[in-house]
VEXFI-957107 format. One record per residue (C-alpha): x, y, z. Coordinates in steps of 0.001 Angstrom, whole numbers, padded with zeros to 6 digits, always signed. Example, Ala and Ser with C-alpha at 12.3 -4.5 7.8 and 13.67 -1.06 7.14 Angstrom:
REM residues 2
+012300-004500+007800/+013670-001060+007140/
***
This chain:
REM residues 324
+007755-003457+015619/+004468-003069+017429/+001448-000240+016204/-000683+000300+018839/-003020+003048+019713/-002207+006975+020840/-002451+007070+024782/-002437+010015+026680/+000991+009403+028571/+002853+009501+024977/+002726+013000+024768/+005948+014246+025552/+007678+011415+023701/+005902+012711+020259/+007019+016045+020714/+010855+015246+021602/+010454+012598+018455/+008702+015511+016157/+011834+018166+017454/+014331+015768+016593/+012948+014463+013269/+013011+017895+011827/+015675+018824+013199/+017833+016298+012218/+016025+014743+008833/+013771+017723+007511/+017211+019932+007989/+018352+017798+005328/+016343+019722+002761/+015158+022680+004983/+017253+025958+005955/+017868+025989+010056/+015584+029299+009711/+012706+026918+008465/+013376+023815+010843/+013360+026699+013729/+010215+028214+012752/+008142+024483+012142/+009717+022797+015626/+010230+025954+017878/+010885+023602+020880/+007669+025281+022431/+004797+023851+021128/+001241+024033+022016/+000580+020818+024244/-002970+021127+024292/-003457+021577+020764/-001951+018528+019716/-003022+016489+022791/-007059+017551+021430/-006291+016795+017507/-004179+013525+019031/-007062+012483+020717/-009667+013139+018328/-008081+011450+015544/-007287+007698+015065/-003979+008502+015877/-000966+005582+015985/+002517+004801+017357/+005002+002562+016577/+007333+001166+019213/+010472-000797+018802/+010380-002746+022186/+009463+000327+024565/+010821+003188+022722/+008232+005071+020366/+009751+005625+016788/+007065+006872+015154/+003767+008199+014788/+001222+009318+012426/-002468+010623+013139/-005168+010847+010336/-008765+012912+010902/-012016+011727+009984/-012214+013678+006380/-008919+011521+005623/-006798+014066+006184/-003498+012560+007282/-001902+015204+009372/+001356+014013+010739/+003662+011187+010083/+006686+011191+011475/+009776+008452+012186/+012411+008270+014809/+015751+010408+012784/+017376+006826+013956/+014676+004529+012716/+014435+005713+008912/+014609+003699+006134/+013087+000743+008396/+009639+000375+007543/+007878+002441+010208/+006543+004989+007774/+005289+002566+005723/+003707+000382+008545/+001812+003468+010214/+000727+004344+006794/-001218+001078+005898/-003123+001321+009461/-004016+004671+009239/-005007+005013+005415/-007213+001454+006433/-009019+003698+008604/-009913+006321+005464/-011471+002933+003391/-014134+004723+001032/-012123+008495+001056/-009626+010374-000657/-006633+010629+001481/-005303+013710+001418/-001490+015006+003081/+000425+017974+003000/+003917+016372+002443/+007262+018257+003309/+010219+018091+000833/+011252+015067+002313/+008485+013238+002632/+007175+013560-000741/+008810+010647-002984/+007692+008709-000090/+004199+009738-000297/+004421+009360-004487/+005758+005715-004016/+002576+004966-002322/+000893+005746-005374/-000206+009797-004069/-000407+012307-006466/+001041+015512-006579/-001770+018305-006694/-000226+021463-006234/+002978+022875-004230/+001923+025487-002375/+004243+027747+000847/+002870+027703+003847/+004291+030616+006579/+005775+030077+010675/+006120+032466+012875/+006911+034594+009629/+009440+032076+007717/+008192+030430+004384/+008299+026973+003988/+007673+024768+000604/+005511+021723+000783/+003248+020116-001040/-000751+018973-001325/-000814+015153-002088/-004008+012705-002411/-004568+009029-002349/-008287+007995-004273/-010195+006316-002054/-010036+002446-002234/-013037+000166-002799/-012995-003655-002210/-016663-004138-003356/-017065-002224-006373/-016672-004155-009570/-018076-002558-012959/-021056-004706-015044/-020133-007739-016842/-021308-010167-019360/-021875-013568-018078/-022551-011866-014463/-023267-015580-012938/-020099-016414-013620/-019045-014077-011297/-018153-014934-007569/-019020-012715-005231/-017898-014879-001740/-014868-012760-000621/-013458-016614+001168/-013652-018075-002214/-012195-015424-004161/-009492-015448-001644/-009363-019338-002251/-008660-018802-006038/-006227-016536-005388/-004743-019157-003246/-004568-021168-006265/-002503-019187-008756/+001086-018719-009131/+001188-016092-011615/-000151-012881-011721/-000004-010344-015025/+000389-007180-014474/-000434-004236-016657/+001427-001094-016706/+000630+002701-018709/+002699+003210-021544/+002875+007014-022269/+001390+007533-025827/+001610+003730-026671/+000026+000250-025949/-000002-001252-022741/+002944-003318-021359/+002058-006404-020224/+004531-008488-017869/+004021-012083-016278/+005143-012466-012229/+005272-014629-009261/+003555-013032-006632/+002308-013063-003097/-000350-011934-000738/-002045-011071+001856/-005851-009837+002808/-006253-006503+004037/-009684-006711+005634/-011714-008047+002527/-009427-006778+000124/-005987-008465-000997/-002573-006842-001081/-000275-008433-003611/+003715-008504-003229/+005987-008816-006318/+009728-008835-006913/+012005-007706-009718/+015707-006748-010653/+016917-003495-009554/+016505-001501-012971/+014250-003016-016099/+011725-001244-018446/+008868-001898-015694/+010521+000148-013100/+011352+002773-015319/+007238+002935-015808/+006035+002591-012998/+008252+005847-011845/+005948+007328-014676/+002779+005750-013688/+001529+003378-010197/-001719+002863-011861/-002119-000650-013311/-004159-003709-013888/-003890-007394-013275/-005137-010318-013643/-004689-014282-012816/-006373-017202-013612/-006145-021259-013343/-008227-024115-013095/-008128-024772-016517/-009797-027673-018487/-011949-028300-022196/-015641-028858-021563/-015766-031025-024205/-019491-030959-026827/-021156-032849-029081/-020739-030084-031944/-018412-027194-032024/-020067-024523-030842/-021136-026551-027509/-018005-026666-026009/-016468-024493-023663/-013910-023672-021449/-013868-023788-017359/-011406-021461-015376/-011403-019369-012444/-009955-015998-013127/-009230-012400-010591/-009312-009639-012695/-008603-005808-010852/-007058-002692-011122/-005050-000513-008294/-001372+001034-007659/+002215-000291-006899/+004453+001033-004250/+008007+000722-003727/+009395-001025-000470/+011906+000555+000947/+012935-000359+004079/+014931-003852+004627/+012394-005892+007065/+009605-004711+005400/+010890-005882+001744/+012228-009629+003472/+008246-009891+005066/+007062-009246+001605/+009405-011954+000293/+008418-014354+002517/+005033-014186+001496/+006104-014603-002300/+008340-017425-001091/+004688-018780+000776/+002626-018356-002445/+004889-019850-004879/+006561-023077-002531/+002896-023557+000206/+006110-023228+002991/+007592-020703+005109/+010613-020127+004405/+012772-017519+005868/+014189-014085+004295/+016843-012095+006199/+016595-008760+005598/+020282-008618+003866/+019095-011260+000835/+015930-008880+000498/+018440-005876-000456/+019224-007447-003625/+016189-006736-005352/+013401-004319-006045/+009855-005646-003747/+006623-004218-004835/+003416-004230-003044/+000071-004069-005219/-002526-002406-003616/-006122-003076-005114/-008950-000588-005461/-011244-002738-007320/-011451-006266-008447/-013788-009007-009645/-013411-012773-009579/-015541-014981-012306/-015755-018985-011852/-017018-021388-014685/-016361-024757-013033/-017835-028224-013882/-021052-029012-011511/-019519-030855-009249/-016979-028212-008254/-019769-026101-007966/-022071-028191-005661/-018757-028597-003730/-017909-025230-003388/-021216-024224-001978/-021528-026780+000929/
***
């Protein structure tokens, strides 16, 4: 699947794709009175070819066909996102998603999300503000006002010890490089936090890193995180005594990634095998291959930061070493 750009001869294919979609997907939980009134089949071509065109607007092709598209202004309001009614369930949503909330870095994404398209939006860690009824050509329809906080990739609160902490994206990348095991922190309604150890991969996203975990299909962590996609984490390694000559001279060097952000579910088959493959990369330092029927088996998470912090305390030679 490619993402490229909006261009001005994809016009027509975005409307047929937008008739179809609701037609055939949003009639799913729509009346044919409310598909009617949102496609009509006569839309206004200049309207959307203006908001198209002032946007950062995106479409994903499958060889030369366009299956999907999504458009998002410069407030961060994502205004449409649609998929193909034969390409669901494949990942497209998901990939036009990442590009276009990328573009919002530093804002609150906001969506109005249609009855369908709102577990997908609360998956990627949205939340529900209010459901409100909005009115076509006289016919009622339900949706609902959604929001993603902005994320930050610089922001990391004050610490004790601050010149411990390291502040070269490349080498916190590299220590993330470095660990296997990352634990993850989930909400427990009206108790303590649950705390769970897991092999992970990743990824950068521009200067920030975008972790991918795996799990069985149903376990006390899932049932969470349907609760809750906040979380923290944290990973360290490196680990060795700095030995003194009386107790309270010795120490302890590590390298350790501390953060906080918001899990989504994966969904569609490619998309979950990709994210395996990088787990499989992180944990074995080989690429191995996932087909996208192995990846059904199990539940694949991706970890979305929105603030994190790396600290270092590494003998001097690492350091010196580390600097060149």
């Amino acid at each position: 699947m490619e993402i490229r750009a909006y261009e001005r001869g994809d016009l027509d294919a975005l409307l047929r794709l937008f008739y179809d979609t609701v037609h055939a997907v949003n009639l799913g939980d729509y009346t044919q009175a409310q598909v009617d009134a949102w496609a009509d089949g006569c839309p206004d071509r200049a309207a959307w070819e203006r908001s198209l065109s002032e946007h950062v607007s995106l479409v994903a092709l499958a060889g030369e066909k366009i299956v999907g598209f999504g458009d998002i202004d410069a407030s961060g309001y994502l205004d449409r996102l649609y998929v193909h009614k034969d390409f669901q369930q494949r990942g497209v949503a998901t990939a036009l998603c990442d590009r276009l909330e990328a573009h919002a870095r530093g804002k609150t994404v906001t969506a109005h999300a249609s009855i369908t398209a709102l577990p997908f939006f609360l998956r990627r860690g949205y939340r529900l503000v209010q459901p409100q009824t909005v009115f076509r050509k006289g016919v009622a329809l339900n949706n609902f006002l959604v929001e993603k906080p902005s994320f930050t990739s610089t922001g990391s609160p004050a610490m004790r010890r601050a010149e411990r902490m390291e502040a070269r994206r490349e080498e916190v990348f590299a220590v993330i490089a470095r660990c296997k095991v990352l634990r993850l922190a989930l909400n427990v309604p009206g108790g303590a936090p649950y705390i769970v150890p897991m092999n992970f991969g990743w990824e950068r996203a521009g200067d920030t890193p975008v972790f991918y975990l795996h799990c069985a299909r149903e376990g006390r962590k899932l049932d969470l995180l349907r609760l809750d996609t906040r979380v923290g984490f944290e990973m360290d390694g490196a680990h060795a005594l700095k030995h003194g000559d009386v107790p309270c001279a010795y120490s302890y060097f590590y390298e350790s990634v501390v953060g906080t952000g918001r899990v989504e579910f994966i969904d569609g088959a490619e998309e979950k095998a990709r994210a395996l493959e990088r787990i499989m990369a992180q944990q074995t330092g080989e690429a191995l291959p996932v087909s996208p029927a192995q990846a059904q088996g199990v539940t694949v998470l991706r970890l979305r930061t929105e603030e994190f912090h790396c600290k270092k305390n590494a003998p001097a030679r690492a350091q010196k070493e580390a600097t060149r």
